[in-house]
C-alpha positions in Angstrom: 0.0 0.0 0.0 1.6 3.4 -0.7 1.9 6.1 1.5 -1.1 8.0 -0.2 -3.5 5.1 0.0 -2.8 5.3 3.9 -3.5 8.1 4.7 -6.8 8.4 3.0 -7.7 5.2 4.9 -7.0 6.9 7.6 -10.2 7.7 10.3 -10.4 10.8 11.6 -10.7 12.1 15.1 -14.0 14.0 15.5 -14.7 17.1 17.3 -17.8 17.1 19.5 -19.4 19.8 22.0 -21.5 18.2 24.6 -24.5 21.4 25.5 -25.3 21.7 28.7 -28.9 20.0 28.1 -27.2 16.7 27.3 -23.8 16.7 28.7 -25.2 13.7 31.0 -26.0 12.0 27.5 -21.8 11.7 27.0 -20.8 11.3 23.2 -23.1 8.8 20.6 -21.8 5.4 20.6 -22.1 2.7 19.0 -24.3 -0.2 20.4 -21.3 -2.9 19.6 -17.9 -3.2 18.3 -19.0 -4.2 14.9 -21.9 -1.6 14.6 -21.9 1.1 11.6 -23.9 3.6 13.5 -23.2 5.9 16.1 -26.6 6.3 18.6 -28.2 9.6 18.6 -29.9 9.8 21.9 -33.3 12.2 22.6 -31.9 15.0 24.9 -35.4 16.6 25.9 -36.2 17.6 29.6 -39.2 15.9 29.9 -40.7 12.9 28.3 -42.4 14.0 24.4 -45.5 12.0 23.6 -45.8 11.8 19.6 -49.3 11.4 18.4 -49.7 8.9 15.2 -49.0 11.4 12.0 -47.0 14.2 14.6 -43.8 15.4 13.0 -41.6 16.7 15.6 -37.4 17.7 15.6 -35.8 16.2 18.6 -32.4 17.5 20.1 -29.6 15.6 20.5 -27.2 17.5 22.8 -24.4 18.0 20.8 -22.6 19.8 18.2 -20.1 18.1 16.0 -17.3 19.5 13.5 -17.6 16.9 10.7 -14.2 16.8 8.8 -14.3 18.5 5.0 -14.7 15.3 2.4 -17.1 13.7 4.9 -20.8 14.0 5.6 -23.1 12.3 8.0 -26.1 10.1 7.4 -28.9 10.1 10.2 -30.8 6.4 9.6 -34.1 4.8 11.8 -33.5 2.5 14.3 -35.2 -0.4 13.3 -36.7 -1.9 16.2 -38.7 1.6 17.1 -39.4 1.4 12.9 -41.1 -2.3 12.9 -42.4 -2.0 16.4 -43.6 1.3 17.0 -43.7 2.7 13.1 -41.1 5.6 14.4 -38.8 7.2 11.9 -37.4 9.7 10.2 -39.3 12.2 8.0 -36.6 12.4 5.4 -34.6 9.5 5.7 -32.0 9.2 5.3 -30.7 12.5 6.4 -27.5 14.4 5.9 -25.7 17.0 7.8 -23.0 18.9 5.9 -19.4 18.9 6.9 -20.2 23.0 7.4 -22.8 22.7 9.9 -21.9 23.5 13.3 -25.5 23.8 15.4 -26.9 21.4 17.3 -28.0 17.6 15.9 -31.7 17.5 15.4 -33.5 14.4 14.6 -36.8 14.8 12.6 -39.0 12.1 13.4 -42.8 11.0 12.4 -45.0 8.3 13.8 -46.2 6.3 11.0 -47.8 3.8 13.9 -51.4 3.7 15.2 -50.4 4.7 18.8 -48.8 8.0 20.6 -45.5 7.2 21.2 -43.4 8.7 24.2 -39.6 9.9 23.9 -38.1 9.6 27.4 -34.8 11.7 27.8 -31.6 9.9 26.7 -34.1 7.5 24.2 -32.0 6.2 21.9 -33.9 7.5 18.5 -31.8 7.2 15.5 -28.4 6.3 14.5 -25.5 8.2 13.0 -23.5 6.9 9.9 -19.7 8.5 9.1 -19.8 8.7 5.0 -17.3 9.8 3.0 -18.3 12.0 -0.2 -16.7 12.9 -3.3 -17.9 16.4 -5.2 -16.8 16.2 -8.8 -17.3 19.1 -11.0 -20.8 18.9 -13.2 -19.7 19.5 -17.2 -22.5 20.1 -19.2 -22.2 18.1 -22.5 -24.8 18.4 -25.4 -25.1 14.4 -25.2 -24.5 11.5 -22.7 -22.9 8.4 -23.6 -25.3 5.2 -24.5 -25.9 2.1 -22.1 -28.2 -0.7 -22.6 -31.0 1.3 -20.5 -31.1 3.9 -21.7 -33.5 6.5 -20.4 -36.0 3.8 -19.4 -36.7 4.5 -15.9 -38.7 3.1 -12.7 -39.5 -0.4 -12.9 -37.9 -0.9 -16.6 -35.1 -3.4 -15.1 -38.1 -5.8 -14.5 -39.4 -7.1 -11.3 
């Protein structure tokens, strides 16, 4: 492996601001050594009750300094998704490597019940992505591939 290749294996160290409304909260984490996704935990003061259909942004108690060339993703948690229909609103979500506010987690019950955040709840998950930005040319015609322009559903079932 060269010398190049290394370093842009290499993991970065993140910067992360704990607010005083979920300091107690400590950093996300992730549930297990082999888990993708860092847990965003629901850093209200008092328990949130979300009707069926109810939309609401839930803080997280942090602020984080994403490093430039990276992004992250903000995914369900599955169990509250099958169990509870609890997700997020636009999933899944990004937040830009520029953003320096607090994380916010959008979520909407889908399910047939209210459903009640209790402080430190863990409701979503965090994904590190990486991200290239390559420079759009416009071109008066794009190259041909057996699709084509054929779009949903023209791959078959």
């Amino acid at each position: 492996m060269t010398e190049m290749a290394h370093k842009a294996d290499a993991v970065p160290c993140v910067d992360v601001v704990l607010l005083p409304h979920g300091a107690d909260l400590g950093v996300p984490s992730r549930a297990s050594a082999g888990a993708a996704g860092y847990d965003l935990r629901a850093a209200v003061t008092e328990p949130v009750s979300l009707a069926p259909g109810e939309r609401r942004l839930i803080p997280c108690g942090f602020c984080i300094a994403i490093p430039d060339g990276w992004e992250i993703q903000v995914r369900p948690r599955s169990g509250l998704a099958i169990r509870h229909g609890i997700t997020l609103i636009n999933s899944p979500g990004t937040i830009d490597a520029d953003y320096r506010g607090e994380v916010m987690v959008p979520l909407v019950n889908f399910g047939q019940e209210p459903f009640v955040i209790a402080r430190g709840e863990r409701i979503a998950q965090m994904i590190f992505a990486r991200f290239l930005a390559p420079e759009l040319v416009v071109v008066p015609v794009l190259s041909d591939t057996a699709r084509g322009s054929q779009g949903f559903g023209s791959t078959g079932r």
